[in-house]
C-alpha positions, 0 to 999 in steps of 0.5 A: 069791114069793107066800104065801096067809093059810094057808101064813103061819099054818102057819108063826106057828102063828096063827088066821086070820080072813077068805079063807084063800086071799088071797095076799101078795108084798109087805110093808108099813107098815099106814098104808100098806098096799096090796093084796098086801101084808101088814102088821102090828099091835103098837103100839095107836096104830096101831089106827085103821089096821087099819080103813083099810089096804088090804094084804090080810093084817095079823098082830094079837095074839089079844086084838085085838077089832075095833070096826067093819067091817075088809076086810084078812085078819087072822092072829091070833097070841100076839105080833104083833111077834115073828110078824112078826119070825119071818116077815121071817127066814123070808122072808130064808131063803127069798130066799137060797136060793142053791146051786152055785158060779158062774163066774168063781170061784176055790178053792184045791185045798187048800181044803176046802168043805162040802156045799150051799154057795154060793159067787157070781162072782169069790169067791176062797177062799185056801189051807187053808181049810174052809168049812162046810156051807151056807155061802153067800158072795156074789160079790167076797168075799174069803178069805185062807189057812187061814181057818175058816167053821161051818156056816150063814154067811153072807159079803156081796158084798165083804166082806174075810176074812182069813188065818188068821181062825176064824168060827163057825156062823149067822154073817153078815157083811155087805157092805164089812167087814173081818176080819183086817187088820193092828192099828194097831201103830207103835212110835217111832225115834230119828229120828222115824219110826215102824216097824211092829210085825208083827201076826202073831195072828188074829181068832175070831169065835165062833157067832150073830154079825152084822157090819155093813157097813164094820166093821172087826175087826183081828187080833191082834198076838199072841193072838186078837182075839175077838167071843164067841158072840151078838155084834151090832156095827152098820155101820162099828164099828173093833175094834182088835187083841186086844179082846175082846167078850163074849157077847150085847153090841149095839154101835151104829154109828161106836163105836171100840174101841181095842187089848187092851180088854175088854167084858163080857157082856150090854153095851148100847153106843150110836152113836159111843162111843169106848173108849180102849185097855186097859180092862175094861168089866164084864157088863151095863154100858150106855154111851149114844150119844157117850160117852168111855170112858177108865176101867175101868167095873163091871158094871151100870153106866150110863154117859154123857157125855166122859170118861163119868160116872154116867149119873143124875149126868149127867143132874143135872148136864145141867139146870145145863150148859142154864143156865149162861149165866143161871147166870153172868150171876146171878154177876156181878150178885151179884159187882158188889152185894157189890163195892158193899156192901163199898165202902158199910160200908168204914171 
């Protein structure tokens, strides 16, 4: 797809400086940026580049001045970084454009779907389930029986739904995850082996949430396990049975969450955390990269470390942990002179 300088400032609402007409079908780092292609400006130490760069559009801030001779387009805008932003989901929407349902593919005739729908080769959709308007499933997803997807979501090849799963509206979710399997529910017998309890609950994720790929999400074993309303998990993030995660909290990539905890609103979770099972996590809270969580956390609280501590603790306690072998080999060279003045004054 090609755009001119004037199609994307109609679209950031931005003033352009330069050939209105130059067309972009490509984008591009602006150190190195080539012709066709279209950059931006945001952080000022990449200023120097803007005079160098070949791409033949950059969006920059409208208080950029230029000091010397430029050759690229430039589109002016309130916020470089957020125009950018807007166009890269502009130009997503418009890539994934795709409608029809192609074949091979199968729709179980109880199954109700909306209008200008997508729906790619060997897709299955299950019994009683509703799909919404504009929902756009790639090829190899599959959906089990009475599950619900809102208007607007988006389902990656190979992802897994399913039954009785309930996913809201501006929904995507990505390749490789799955949604709905059985929780980790084992209880012990006398004779050692473990027998399967039934995990006969769901999972409900509400409106605006991101699944990355390969996450996993397990249903309840009673009740709902529930992703609130503006939810962002990363790639390959376990969320075990009856969690819940309130609304607007990142979480980064490999953390695990184990069965019935609770996490706040507003949360800022790291890589690689692991979050032991029952807990509360309050609003606000920001658990840094490789932490434990084995305690119930308050709101507004920053956290880090295993088992986690306070996070400005941690960091006072991390300067002594660097020197704790110079910090020993100085205990026991006083150890030895006490030992050798106690020997000297003894009577």
């Amino acid at each position: 797809m090609k755009f001119t300088a004037n199609q994307i400032a109609k679209i950031l609402d931005g003033d352009i400086v330069g050939n209105a007409d130059v067309e972009v079908y490509k984008l591009s780092k602006i150190e190195e940026g080539e012709q066709g292609s279209l950059t931006f400006l945001s952080n000022p130490k990449y200023t120097p580049y803007i005079y160098s760069t070949k791409a033949s559009i950059a969006i920059v801030g409208k208080n950029f001045i230029p000091e010397k001779e430029f050759n690229t387009t430039l589109i002016k805008v309130d916020d470089a970084y957020q125009s950018f932003a807007l166009l890269l989901e502009y130009y997503n929407q418009a890539k994934s454009q795709k409608n029809g349902i192609e074949e091979p593919s199968y729709i179980s005739e109880t199954s109700v779907t909306g209008d200008a729908i997508y729906i790619g080769a060997f897709a299955y959709i299950g019994a009683q389930s509703i799909i919404g308007n504009n929902v756009k499933i790639y090829p190899n997803v599959y959906i089990g029986d009475n599950v619900k997807i809102g208007d607007n979501t988006i389902i990656f090849s190979g992802a897994k739904i399913y039954s009785e799963t309930e996913i809201g509206e501006n929904c995507v979710i990505n390749s490789g995850a799955i949604i709905g399997a059985d929780g980790f529910g084992f209880a012990p017998s006398e004779d050692g082996t473990y027998g399967k309890v039934p995990q006969i609950g769901n999972v409900i994720i509400e409106d605006f949430v991101d699944i990355g790929a390969a996450t996993t999400i397990d249903r309840a074993t009673l009740g709902s396990t529930i992703i609130r309303k503006g939810v962002k998990l990363d790639n390959q993030i376990q969320v075990a049975h009856n969690v819940e995660i309130g609304k607007n909290t990142v979480i980064a990539a490999q953390t695990g969450i184990a069965g019935s905890s609770k996490i706040g609103e507003n949360c800022m979770i790291g890589g690689q955390v692991g979050v032991a099972g029952h807990l509360t996590i309050g609003n606000n809270v920001r658990i840094q990269a490789q932490s434990g969580i084995a305690k119930n956390i308050k709101d507004d609280e920053i956290i880090q470390g295993t088992p986690a501590f306070g996070y400005t603790d941690f960091n006072k306690s991390y300067v002594y942990f660097k020197k704790l072998p110079s910090l020993m080999a100085t205990i026991n060279m006083l150890e030895k002179e006490v030992k050798a003045l106690k020997e000297k004054y003894e009577y």
